[in-house]
C-alpha positions, 0 to 999 in steps of 0.5 A: 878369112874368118878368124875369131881371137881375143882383141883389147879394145881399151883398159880392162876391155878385152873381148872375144871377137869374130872378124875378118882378116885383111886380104894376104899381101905378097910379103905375108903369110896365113897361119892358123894358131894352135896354143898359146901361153897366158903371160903376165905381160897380157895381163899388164897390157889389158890394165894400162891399155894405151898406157902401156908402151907397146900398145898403140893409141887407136885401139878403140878403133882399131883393137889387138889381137893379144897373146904372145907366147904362141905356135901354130902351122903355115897355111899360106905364104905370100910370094915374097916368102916361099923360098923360105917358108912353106904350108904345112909347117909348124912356127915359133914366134920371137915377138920381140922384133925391134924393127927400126927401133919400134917397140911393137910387138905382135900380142900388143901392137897389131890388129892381125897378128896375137897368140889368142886367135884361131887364125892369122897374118904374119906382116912382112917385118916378123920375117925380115927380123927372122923371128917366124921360127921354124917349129920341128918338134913333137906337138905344139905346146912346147914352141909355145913356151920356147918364148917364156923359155927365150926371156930367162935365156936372154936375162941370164945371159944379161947379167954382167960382171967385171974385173977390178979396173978392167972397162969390159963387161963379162956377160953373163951369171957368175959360172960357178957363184952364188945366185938369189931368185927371190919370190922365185917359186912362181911359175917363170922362177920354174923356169929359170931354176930349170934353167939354171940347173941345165944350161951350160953356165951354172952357179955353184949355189942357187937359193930360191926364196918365195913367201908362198909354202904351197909354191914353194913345196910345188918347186922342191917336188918339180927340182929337188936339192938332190937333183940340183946335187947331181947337175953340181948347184946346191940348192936351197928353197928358203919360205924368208915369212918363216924367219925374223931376219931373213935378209941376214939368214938368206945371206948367211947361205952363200958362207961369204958376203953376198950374192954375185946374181940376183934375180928379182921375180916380182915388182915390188919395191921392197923386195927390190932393195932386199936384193940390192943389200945381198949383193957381194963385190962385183954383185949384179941385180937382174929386175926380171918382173916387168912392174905394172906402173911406170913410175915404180922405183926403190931405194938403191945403194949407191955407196955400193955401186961406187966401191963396192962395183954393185950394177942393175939390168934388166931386160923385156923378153929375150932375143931371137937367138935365146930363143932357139936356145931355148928350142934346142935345149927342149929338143935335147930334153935338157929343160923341161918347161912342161912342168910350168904347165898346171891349167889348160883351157881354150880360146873362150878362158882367154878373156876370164884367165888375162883379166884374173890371171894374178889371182889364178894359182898355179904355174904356165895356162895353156890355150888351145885357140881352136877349142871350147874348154874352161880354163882347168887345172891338171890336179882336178882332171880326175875329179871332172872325169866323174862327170866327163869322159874328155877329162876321164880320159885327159886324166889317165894320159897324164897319170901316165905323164906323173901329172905333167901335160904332154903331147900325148895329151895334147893329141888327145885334146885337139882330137876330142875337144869341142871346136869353138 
């Protein structure tokens, strides 16, 4: 079969390619994928290329299919596999396999198998680690975000704390404590606020700091001090460029000496030592931003780690089971992750979003695989429907969403868009 999908091919070179898929084995299963989100991850992927630990050595032979934040529907199922899966249904993808210890991942490390392609070959190791999802769900944008959903579920879930002279860890934040998202107004710290705000193991204080007004204003409107109030977090959204000390006015919030978590939304090292000084007695840093260069460090405490019981973690992704945390804290409606959406576009925006995707403002980019449609913001659906009557009618469905992409208007998209 025909499939056309966006393949890194080296550092910086990502194309959009037309080839064929290799003939279906018995323990595989086609797919045609319909959405997939951009994740920062890709963007990384395409800078190092070979550098990077999950993409393999040959692929200027043997190019990747990017994109790992995707659902799509079953077309085929190879005959080892149809007891358990059948055409016609909807999937997830937890691309975090760890199969035998390898860190390959598809939207990195496979030739048939990303989130940005129309059409694809689920490999046999995808289901024997049980990470091919069954997706029941209205839509498909929503599994899409259920694997950026899975990496906030799995860092909570992470963090650890002990009691004094006590060797055990007690997984998971401090119920009822005080918690740091710092540069966490972007749109992965939308997720986690939300996160935080409706799982079952809440901080009693939650300050999100960010240097960026317009993100952070953007996250007030998305998750008010008042409806923080109501789900029992006291919330405070801190702009820390608006003030001489910032270290000591955000540690001043917590009324005692620190933070018990603290998450680290990017990698930058001096906001990484900022965390490790807010941290109280038993404080936990959670370095949840993947960094660009493999030799990215910062100063930490070590007089704090040794009487003060301070600790680092960090993980990549999440694992199959915070995924389907994830899925059913959405089909609960608990969590909202379409408010993470601000621009949608289609397979030929994947190239052009991945490779700026840092310059971009905004939250989540969303790509259909199977349309033809620049990358657009939400908020300018109005001023293109002058001109379009795809966007005319796009902007009156999410007027009636207050500005959020729906399945409403991924209905009216898949039937209206131009294929590619």
């Amino acid at each position: 079969m025909l499939t056309k999908a966006v393949r890194l091919h080296g550092k910086n070179d990502l194309r959009l390619d037309e080839f064929e898929l290799a003939p279906l084995r018995d323990d595989e299963i086609l797919a045609r994928v319909v959405s997939d989100s951009i994740c920062m991850s890709s963007h990384k992927a395409t800078e190092q290329g070979i550098d990077h630990k999950r993409v393999p050595g040959d692929i200027a032979k043997n190019p990747v299919i990017i994109g790992h934040e995707f659902c799509g529907e079953i077309l085929e199922v190879g005959k080892k596999w149809r007891g358990k899966f059948t055409a016609g249904s909807k999937f997830s993808i937890q691309p975090a396999l760890n199969y035998k210890g390898s860190l390959d991942a598809p939207g990195y490390s496979y030739r048939y198998i990303g989130g940005d392609a129309t059409h694809i070959v689920i490999p046999n190791e995808v289901m024997e680690c049980n990470c091919l999802l069954p997706y029941e769900g209205e839509g498909y944008f929503l599994a899409s975000l259920s694997e950026p959903m899975s990496c906030i579920v799995g860092a909570f879930h992470a963090s650890y704390h002990t009691d004094p002279g006590v060797y055990a860890h007690k997984m998971g934040i401090v119920q009822g404590g005080c918690m740091a998202m710092l540069a966490g107004a972007g749109p992965m710290g939308i997720g986690a606020i939300d996160y935080a705000l409706h799982c079952d193991r809440k901080p009693g204080m939650l300050v999100v700091t960010d240097i960026d007004e317009h993100r952070l204003q953007r996250a007030e409107e998305i998750y008010s001090t008042a409806e923080a109030a109501r789900c029992g977090v006291n919330l405070k959204y801190v702009n820390t460029a608006n003030h001489a000390d910032a270290l000591a006015y955000v540690r001043e919030l917590t009324g005692k000496n620190g933070f018990d978590d603290v998450f680290v939304f990017a990698p930058v090292k001096q906001l990484v030592e900022q965390a490790d000084s807010l941290l109280a007695r038993d404080g936990c840093l959670n370095f949840f931003a993947g960094p660009h260069s493999a030799s990215f460090s910062a100063a930490l405490n070590f007089y704090n780690v040794h009487y003060a019981s301070t600790h680092v973690v960090g993980t990549s992704g999440g694992n199959t089971d915070d995924m389907r945390e994830a899925l059913a804290l959405m089909a609960q409606k608990k969590i909202r992750p379409a408010l993470m959406i601000t621009h949608i576009g289609g397979l030929n925006a994947v190239v052009p979003t991945t490779m700026n995707l840092p310059k971009i403002p905004g939250g989540k980019k969303l790509i259909y695989t199977n349309i033809a449609l620049d990358l657009t913001a939400i908020d300018a659906f109005a001023q293109k429907a002058q001109t379009d009557p795809l966007f005319e009618a796009l902007a009156q469905i999410t007027a009636r969403h207050a500005g959020v992409w729906s399945v409403e208007a991924e209905a009216y998209l898949l039937d209206h868009a131009p294929k590619i």
